[in-house]
C-alpha positions as CSV (number, residue, x, y, z in Angstrom):
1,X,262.5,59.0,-137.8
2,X,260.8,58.1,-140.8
3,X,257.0,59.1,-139.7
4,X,255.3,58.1,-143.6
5,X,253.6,55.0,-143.2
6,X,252.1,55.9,-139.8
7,X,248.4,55.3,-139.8
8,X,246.4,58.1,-139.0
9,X,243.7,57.8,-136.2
10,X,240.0,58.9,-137.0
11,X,239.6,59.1,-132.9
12,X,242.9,59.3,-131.0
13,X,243.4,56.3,-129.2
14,X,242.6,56.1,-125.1
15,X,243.2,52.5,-124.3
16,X,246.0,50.0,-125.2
17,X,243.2,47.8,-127.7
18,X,242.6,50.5,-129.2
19,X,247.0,51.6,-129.6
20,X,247.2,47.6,-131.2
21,X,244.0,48.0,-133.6
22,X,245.4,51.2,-134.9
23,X,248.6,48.2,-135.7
24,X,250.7,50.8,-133.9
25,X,253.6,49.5,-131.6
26,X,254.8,52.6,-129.5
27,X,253.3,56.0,-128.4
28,X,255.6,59.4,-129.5
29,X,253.3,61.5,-127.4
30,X,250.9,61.6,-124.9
31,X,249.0,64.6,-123.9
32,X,247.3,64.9,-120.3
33,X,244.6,67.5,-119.3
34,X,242.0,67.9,-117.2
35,X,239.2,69.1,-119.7
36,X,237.3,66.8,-121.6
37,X,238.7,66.0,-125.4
38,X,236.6,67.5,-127.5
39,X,238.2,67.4,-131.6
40,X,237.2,70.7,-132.3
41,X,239.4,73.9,-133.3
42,X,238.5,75.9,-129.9
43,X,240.1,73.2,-127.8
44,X,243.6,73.4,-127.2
45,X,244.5,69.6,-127.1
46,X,242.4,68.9,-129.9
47,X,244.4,70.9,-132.1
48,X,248.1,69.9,-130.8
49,X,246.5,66.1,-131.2
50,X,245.8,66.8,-134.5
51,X,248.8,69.2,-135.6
52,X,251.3,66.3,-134.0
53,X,249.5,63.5,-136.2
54,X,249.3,65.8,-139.3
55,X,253.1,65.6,-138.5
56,X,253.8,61.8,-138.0
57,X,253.7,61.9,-134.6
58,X,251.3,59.3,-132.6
């Protein structure tokens, strides 16, 4: 699975407009929790979200 040319997301994306303007096709992961997303270091999903897209994964 070649992962280089995937575009990385400034947000991560929560609606299918927002999949398409990223020009992505397909999701690899989603992650589901019951906390609010906060992108910061002391939030759990916030750093698997980013540790997956620093890997390819979208």
């Amino acid at each position: 699975m070649d992962k280089s040319n995937v575009k990385e997301a400034y947000m991560f994306p929560t609606s299918k407009k927002e999949v398409e303007a990223l020009g992505w096709d397909y999701i690899d992961v989603i992650l589901f929790t019951g906390d609010a997303f906060v992108d910061h270091p002391s939030f759990g999903t916030a750093c698997i979200a980013r540790w997956l897209q620093k890997w390819g994964w979208r």
